[in-house]
Backbone bond lengths (Angstrom), bond angles and torsions (degrees), N, CA, C in turn:
res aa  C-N    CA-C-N  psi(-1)  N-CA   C-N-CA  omega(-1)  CA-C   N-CA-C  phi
1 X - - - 1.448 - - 1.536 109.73 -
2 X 1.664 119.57 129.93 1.641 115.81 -173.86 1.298 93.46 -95.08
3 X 1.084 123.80 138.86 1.303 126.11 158.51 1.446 137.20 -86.12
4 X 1.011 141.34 156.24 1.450 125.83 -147.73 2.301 98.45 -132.56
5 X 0.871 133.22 165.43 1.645 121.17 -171.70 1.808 76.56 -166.66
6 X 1.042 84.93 146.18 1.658 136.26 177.09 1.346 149.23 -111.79
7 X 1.371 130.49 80.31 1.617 120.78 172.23 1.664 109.00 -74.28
8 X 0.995 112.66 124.24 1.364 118.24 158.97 1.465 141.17 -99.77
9 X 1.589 135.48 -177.10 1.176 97.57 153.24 1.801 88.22 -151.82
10 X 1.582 110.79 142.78 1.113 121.55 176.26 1.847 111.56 -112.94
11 X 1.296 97.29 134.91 1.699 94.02 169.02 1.534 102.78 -139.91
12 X 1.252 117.35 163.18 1.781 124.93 -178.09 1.963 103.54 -89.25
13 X 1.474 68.81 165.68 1.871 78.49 -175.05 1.366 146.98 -40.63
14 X 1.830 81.01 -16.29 1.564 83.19 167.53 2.010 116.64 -123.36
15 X 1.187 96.41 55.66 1.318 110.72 179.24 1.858 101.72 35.14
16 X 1.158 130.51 35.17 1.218 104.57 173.86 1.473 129.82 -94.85
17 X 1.670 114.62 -28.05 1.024 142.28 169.24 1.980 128.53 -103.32
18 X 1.403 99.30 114.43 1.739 102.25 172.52 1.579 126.86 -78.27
19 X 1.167 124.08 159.19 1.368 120.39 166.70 1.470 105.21 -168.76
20 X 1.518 99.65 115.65 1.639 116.74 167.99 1.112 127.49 -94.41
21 X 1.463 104.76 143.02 1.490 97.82 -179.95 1.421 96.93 -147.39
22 X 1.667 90.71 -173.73 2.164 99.90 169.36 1.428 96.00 -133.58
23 X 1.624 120.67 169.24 1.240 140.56 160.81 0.842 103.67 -156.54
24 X 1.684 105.21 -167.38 1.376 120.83 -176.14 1.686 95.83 -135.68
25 X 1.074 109.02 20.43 1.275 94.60 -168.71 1.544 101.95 -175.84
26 X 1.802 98.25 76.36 1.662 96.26 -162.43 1.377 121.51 -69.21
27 X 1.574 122.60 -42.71 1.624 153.51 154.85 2.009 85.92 -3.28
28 X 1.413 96.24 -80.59 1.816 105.11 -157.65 2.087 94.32 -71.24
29 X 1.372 113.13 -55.73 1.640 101.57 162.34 1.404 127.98 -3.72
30 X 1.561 95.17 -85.26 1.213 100.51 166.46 1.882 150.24 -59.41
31 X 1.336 88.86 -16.76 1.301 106.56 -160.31 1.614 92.64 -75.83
32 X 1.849 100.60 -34.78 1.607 111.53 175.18 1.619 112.97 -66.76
33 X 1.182 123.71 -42.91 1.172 119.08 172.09 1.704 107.35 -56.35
34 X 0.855 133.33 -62.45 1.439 132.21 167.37 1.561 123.53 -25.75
35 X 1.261 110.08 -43.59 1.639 121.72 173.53 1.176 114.61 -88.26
36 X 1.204 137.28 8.89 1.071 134.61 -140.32 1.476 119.59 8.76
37 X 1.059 124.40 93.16 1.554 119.60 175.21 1.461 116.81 -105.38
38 X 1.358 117.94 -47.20 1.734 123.41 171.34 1.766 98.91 -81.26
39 X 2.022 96.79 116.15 1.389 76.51 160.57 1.406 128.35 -89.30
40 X 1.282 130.23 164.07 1.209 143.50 169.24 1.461 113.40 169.96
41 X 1.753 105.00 -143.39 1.745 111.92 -164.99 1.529 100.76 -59.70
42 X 1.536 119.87 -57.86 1.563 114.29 172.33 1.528 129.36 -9.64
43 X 1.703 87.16 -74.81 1.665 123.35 177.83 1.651 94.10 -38.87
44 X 1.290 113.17 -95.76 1.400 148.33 169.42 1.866 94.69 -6.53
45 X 1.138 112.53 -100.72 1.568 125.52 167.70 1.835 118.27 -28.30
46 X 1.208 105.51 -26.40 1.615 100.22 178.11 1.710 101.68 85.36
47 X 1.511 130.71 1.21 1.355 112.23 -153.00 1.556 97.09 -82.48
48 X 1.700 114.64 144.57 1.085 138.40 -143.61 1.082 117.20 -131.45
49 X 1.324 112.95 -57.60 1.716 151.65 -178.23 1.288 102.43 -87.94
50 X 2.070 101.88 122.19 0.947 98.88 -179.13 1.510 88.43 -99.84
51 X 1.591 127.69 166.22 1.082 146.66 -167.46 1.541 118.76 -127.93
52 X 1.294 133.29 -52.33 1.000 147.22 149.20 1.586 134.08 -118.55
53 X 1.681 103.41 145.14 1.817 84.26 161.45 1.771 97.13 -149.04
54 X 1.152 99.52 139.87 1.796 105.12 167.95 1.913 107.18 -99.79
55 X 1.040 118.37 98.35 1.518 108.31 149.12 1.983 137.97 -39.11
56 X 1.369 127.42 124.69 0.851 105.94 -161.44 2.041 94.04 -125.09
57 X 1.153 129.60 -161.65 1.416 120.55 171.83 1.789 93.53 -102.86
58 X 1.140 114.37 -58.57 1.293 126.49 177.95 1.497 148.10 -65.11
59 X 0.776 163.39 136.25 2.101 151.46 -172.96 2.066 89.44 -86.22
60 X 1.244 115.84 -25.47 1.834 111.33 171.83 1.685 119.17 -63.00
61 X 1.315 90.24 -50.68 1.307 110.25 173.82 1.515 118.68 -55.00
62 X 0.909 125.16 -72.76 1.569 165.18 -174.22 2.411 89.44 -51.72
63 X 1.349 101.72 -50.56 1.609 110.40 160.46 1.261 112.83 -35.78
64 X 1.324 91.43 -86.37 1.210 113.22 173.49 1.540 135.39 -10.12
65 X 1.513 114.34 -51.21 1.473 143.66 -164.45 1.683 91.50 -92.22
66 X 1.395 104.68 -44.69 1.808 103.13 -153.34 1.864 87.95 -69.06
């Protein structure tokens, strides 16, 4: 199985606030940002909206970029 890693970027509804990240597994990622389940800046910020994502082959790669 290849695995696939992720920078993203989420901000809330009113574009005021960013937050990047990586995974491997943006689908459930996000779905957590949505519920808020991890607290932190996400939680905190409301960010909701995802905005971008680049796919990478690697979690080095995918570093790299973030």
């Amino acid at each position: 199985m290849i695995k696939q890693y992720y920078v993203y970027i989420m901000t809330k509804y009113t574009k005021r606030s960013l937050y990047i990240g990586m995974t491997n597994d943006l689908a459930m990622r996000v779905a957590e940002h949505k519920a808020h389940i991890n607290k932190g800046f996400t939680d905190m910020y409301d960010c909701k909206v995802l905005v971008y994502y680049e796919e990478f082959p690697s979690a080095d790669q995918a570093i790299m970029v973030k």
